[in-house]
ROKEGU-997095 format. One record per atom (N, C-alpha, C, O): z, y negated, x; residue in three letters; atom name. Coordinates in steps of 0.1 Angstrom, whole numbers, padded with zeros to 4 digits. Example, Ala and Ser with C-alpha at 12.3 -4.5 7.8 and 13.67 -1.06 7.14 Angstrom:
2
<<0078 0057 0132> "Ala" "N">
<<0078 0045 0123> "Ala" "CA">
<<0078 0033 0132> "Ala" "C">
<<0085 0033 0142> "Ala" "O">
<<0071 0022 0128> "Ser" "N">
<<0071 0011 0137> "Ser" "CA">
<<0079 0000 0129> "Ser" "C">
<<0080 -0011 0134> "Ser" "O">
REM end
This chain:
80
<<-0462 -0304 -0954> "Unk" "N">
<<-0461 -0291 -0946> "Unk" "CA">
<<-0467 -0294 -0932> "Unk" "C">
<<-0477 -0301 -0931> "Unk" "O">
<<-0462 -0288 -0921> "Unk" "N">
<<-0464 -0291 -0908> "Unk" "CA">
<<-0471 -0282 -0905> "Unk" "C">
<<-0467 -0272 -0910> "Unk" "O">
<<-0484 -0282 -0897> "Unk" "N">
<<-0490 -0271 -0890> "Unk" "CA">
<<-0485 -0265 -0878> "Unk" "C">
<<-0479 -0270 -0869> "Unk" "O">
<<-0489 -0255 -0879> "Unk" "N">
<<-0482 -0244 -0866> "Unk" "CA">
<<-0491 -0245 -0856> "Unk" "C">
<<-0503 -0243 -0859> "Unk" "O">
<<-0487 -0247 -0843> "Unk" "N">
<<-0492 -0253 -0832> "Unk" "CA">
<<-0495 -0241 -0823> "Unk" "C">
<<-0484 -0234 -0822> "Unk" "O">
<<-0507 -0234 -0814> "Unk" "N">
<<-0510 -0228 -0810> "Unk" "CA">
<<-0511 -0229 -0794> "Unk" "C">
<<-0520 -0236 -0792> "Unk" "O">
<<-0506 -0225 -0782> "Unk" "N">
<<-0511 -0227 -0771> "Unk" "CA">
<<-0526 -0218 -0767> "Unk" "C">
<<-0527 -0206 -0766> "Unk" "O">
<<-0537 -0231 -0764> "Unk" "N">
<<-0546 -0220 -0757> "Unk" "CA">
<<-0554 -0230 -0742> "Unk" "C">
<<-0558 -0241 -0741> "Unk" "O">
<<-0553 -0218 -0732> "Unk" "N">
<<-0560 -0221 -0722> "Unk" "CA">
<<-0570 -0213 -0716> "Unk" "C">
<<-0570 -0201 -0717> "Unk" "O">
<<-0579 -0223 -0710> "Unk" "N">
<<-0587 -0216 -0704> "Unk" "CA">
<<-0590 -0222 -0689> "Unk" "C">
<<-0585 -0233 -0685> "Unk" "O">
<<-0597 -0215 -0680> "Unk" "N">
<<-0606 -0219 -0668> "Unk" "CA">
<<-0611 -0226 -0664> "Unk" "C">
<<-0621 -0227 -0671> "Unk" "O">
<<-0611 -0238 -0653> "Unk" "N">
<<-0626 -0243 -0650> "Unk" "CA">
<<-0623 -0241 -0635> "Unk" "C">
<<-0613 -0234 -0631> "Unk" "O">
<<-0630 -0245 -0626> "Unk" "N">
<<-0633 -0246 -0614> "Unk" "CA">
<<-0623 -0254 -0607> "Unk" "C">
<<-0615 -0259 -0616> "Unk" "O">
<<-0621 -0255 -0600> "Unk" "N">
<<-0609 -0264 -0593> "Unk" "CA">
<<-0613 -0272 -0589> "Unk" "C">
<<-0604 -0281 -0588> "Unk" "O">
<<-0626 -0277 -0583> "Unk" "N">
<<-0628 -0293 -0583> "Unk" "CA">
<<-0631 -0298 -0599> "Unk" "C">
<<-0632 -0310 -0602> "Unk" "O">
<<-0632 -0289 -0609> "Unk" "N">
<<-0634 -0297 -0623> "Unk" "CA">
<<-0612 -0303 -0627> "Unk" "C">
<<-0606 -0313 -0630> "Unk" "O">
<<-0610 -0292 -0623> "Unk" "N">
<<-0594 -0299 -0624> "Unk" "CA">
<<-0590 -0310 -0619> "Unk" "C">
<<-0585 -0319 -0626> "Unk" "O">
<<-0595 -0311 -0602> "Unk" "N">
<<-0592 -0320 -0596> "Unk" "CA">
<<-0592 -0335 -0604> "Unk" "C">
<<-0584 -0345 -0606> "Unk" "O">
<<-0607 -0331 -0608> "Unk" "N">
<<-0613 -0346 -0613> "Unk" "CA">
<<-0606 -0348 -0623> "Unk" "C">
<<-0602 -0360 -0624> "Unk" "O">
<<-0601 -0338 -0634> "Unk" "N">
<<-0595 -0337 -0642> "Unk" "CA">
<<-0579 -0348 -0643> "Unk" "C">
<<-0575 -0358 -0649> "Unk" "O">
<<-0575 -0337 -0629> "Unk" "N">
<<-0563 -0349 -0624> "Unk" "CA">
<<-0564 -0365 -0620> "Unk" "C">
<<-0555 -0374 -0622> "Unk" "O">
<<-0571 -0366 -0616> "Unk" "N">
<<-0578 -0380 -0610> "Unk" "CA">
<<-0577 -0393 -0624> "Unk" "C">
<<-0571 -0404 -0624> "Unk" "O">
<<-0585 -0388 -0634> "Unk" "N">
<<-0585 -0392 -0645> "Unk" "CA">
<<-0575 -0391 -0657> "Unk" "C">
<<-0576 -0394 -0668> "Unk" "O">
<<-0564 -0385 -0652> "Unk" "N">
<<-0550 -0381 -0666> "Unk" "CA">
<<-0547 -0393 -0670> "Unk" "C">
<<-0549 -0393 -0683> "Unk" "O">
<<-0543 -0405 -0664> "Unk" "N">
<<-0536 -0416 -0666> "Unk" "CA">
<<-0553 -0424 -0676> "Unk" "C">
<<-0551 -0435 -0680> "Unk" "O">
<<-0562 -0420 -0679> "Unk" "N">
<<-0573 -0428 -0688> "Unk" "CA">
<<-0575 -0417 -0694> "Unk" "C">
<<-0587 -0417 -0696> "Unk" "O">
<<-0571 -0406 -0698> "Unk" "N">
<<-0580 -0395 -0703> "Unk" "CA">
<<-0569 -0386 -0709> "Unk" "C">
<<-0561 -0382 -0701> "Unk" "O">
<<-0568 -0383 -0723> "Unk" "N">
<<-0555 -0369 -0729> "Unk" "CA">
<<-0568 -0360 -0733> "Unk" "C">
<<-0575 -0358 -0744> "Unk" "O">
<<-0568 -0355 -0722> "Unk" "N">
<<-0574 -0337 -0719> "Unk" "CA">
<<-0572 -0331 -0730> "Unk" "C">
<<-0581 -0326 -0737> "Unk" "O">
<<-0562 -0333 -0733> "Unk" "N">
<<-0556 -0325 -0748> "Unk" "CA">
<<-0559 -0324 -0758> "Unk" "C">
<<-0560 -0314 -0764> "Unk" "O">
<<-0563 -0340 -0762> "Unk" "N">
<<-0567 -0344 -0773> "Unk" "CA">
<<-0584 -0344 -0773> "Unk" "C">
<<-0591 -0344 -0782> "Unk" "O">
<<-0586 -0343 -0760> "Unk" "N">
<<-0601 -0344 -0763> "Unk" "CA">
<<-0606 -0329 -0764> "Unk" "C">
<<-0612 -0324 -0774> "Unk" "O">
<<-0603 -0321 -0751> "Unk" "N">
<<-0604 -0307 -0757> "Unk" "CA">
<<-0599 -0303 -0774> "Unk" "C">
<<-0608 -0296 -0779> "Unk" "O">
<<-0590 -0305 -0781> "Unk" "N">
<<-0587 -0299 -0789> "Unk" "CA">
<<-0600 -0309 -0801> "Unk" "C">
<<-0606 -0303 -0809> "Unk" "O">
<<-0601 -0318 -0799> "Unk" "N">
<<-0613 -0325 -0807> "Unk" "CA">
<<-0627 -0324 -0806> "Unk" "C">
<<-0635 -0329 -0813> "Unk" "O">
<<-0629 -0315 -0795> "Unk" "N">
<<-0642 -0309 -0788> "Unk" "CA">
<<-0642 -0297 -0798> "Unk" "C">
<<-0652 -0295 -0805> "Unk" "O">
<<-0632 -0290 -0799> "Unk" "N">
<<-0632 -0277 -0807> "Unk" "CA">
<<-0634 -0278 -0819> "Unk" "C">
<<-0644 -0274 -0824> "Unk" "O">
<<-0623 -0286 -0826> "Unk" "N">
<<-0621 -0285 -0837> "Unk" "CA">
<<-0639 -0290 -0845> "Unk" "C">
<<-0644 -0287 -0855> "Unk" "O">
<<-0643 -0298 -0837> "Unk" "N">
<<-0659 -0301 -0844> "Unk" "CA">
<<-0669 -0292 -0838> "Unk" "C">
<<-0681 -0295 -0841> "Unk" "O">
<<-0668 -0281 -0830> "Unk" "N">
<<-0678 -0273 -0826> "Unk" "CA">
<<-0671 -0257 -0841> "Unk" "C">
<<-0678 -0248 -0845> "Unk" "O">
<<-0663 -0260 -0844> "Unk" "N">
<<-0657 -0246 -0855> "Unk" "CA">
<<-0665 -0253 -0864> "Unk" "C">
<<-0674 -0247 -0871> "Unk" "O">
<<-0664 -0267 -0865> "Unk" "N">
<<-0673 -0274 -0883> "Unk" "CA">
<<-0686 -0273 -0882> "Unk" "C">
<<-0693 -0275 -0892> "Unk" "O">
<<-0692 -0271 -0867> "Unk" "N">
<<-0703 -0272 -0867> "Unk" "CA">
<<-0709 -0256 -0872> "Unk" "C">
<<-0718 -0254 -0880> "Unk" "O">
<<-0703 -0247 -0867> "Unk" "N">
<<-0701 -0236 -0869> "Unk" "CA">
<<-0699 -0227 -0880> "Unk" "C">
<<-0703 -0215 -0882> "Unk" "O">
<<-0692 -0235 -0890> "Unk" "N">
<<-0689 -0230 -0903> "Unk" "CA">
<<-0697 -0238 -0914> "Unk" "C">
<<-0697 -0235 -0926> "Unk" "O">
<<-0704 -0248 -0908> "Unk" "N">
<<-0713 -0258 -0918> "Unk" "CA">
<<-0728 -0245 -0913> "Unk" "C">
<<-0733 -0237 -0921> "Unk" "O">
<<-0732 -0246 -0904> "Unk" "N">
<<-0745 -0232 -0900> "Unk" "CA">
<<-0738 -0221 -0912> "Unk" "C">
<<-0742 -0218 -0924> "Unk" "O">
<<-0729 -0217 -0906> "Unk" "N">
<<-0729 -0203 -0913> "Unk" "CA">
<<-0726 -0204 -0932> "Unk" "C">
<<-0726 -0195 -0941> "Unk" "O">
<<-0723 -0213 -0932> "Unk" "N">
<<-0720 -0218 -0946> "Unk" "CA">
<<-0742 -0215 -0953> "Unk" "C">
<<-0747 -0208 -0961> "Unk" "O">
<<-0747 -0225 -0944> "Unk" "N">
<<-0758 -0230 -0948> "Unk" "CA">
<<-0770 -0220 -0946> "Unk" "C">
<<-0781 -0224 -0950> "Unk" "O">
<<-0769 -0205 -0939> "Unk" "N">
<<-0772 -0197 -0936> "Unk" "CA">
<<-0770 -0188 -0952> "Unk" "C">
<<-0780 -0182 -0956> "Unk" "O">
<<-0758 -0186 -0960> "Unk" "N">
<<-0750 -0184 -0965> "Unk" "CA">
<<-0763 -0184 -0981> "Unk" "C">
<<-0769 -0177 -0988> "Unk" "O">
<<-0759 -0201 -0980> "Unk" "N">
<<-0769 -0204 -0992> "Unk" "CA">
<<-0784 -0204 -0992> "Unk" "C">
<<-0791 -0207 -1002> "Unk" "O">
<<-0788 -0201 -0982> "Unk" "N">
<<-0804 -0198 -0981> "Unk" "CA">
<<-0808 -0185 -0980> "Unk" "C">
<<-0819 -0181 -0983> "Unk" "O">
<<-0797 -0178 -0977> "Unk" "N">
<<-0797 -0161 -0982> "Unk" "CA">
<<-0795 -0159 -1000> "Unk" "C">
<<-0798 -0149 -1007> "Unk" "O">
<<-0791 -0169 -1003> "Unk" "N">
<<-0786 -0163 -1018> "Unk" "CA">
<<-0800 -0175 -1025> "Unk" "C">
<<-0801 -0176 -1037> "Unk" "O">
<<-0805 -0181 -1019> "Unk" "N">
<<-0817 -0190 -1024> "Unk" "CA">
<<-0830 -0181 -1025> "Unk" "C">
<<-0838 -0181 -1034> "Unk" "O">
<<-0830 -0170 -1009> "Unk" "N">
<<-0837 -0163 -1010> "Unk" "CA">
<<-0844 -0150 -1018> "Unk" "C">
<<-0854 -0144 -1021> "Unk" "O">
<<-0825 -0150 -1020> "Unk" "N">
<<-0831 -0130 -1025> "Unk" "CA">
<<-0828 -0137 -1045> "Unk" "C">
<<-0831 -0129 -1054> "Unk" "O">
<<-0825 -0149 -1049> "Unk" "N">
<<-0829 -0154 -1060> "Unk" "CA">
<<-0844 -0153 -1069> "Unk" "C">
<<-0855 -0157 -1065> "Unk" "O">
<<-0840 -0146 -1081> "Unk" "N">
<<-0856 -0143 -1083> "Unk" "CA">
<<-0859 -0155 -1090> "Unk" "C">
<<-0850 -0161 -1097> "Unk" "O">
<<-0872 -0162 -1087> "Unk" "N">
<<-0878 -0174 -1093> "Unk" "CA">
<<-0889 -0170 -1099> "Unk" "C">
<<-0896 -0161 -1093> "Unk" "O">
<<-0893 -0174 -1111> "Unk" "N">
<<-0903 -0171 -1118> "Unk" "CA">
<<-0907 -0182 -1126> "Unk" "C">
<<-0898 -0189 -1130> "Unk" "O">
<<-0919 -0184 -1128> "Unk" "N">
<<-0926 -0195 -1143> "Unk" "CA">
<<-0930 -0181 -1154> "Unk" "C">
<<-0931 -0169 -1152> "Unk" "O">
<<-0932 -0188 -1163> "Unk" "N">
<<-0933 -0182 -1173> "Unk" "CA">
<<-0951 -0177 -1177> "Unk" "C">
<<-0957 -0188 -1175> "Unk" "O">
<<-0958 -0169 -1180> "Unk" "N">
<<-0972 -0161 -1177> "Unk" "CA">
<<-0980 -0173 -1183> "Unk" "C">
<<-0977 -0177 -1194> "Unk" "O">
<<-0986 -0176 -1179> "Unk" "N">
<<-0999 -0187 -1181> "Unk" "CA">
<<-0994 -0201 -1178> "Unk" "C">
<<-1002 -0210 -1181> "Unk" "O">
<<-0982 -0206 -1171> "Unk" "N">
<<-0978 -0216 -1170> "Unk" "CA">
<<-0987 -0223 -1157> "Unk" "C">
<<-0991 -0234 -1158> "Unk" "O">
<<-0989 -0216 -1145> "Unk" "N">
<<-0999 -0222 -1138> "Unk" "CA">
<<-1010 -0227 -1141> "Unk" "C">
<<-1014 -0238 -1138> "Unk" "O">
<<-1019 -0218 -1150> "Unk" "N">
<<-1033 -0221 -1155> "Unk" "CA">
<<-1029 -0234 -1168> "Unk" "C">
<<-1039 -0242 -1171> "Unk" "O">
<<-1021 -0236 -1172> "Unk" "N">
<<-1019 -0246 -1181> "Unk" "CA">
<<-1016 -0255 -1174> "Unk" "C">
<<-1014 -0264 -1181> "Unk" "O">
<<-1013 -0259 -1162> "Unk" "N">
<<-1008 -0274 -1156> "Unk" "CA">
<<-1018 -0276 -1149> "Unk" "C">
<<-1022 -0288 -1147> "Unk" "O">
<<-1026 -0263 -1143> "Unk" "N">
<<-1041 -0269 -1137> "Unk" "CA">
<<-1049 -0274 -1142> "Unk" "C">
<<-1055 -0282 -1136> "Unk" "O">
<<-1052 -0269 -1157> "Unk" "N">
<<-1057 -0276 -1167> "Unk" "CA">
<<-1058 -0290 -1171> "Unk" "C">
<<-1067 -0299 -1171> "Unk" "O">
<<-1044 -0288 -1173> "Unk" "N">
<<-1036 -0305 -1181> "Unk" "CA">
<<-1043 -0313 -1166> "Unk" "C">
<<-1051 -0322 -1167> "Unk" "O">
<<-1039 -0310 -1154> "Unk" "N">
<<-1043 -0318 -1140> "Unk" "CA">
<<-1058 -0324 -1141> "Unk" "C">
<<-1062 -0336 -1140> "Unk" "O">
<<-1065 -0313 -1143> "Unk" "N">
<<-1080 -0314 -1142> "Unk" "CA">
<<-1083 -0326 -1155> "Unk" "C">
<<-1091 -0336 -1155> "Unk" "O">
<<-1074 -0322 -1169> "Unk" "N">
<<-1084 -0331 -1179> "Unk" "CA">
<<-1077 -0346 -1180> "Unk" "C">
<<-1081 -0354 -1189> "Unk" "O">
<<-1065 -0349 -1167> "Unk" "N">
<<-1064 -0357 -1166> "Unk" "CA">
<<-1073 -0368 -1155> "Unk" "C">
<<-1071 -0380 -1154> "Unk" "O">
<<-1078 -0362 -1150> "Unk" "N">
<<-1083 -0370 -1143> "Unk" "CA">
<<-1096 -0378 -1150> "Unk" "C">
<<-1102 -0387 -1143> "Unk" "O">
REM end
């Protein structure tokens, strides 16, 4: 299956074009812009992903079971 191809532009300054132009023949703008993007969205969706699971880590109830601290401090202490 072929992906559907999107046109998008944007702005820069006109000496950033120039330079732009200067360098076409060593440089596909195209591909580097569109490769600039496509890893700033992963960067993007890996944060909000990982924001995601530290919300659901957080509101997670964790518990030990009632006397389990005083029993490992114990066991700690009569091992020594």
């Amino acid at each position: 299956m072929t992906a559907v191809s999107e046109v998008v532009s944007f702005k820069v300054r006109r000496e950033v074009k120039e330079k732009m132009q200067r360098y076409k023949d060593i440089v596909n703008w195209s591909e580097e812009l569109r490769k600039f993007v496509e890893a700033k969205l992963r960067e993007l969706e890996a944060k909000e992903n990982f924001v995601k699971v530290m919300e659901k880590l957080h509101s997670a109830s964790w518990s030990v079971p009632k006397g389990f601290s005083v029993s490992v401090v114990r066991e700690d202490r009569d091992s020594s």
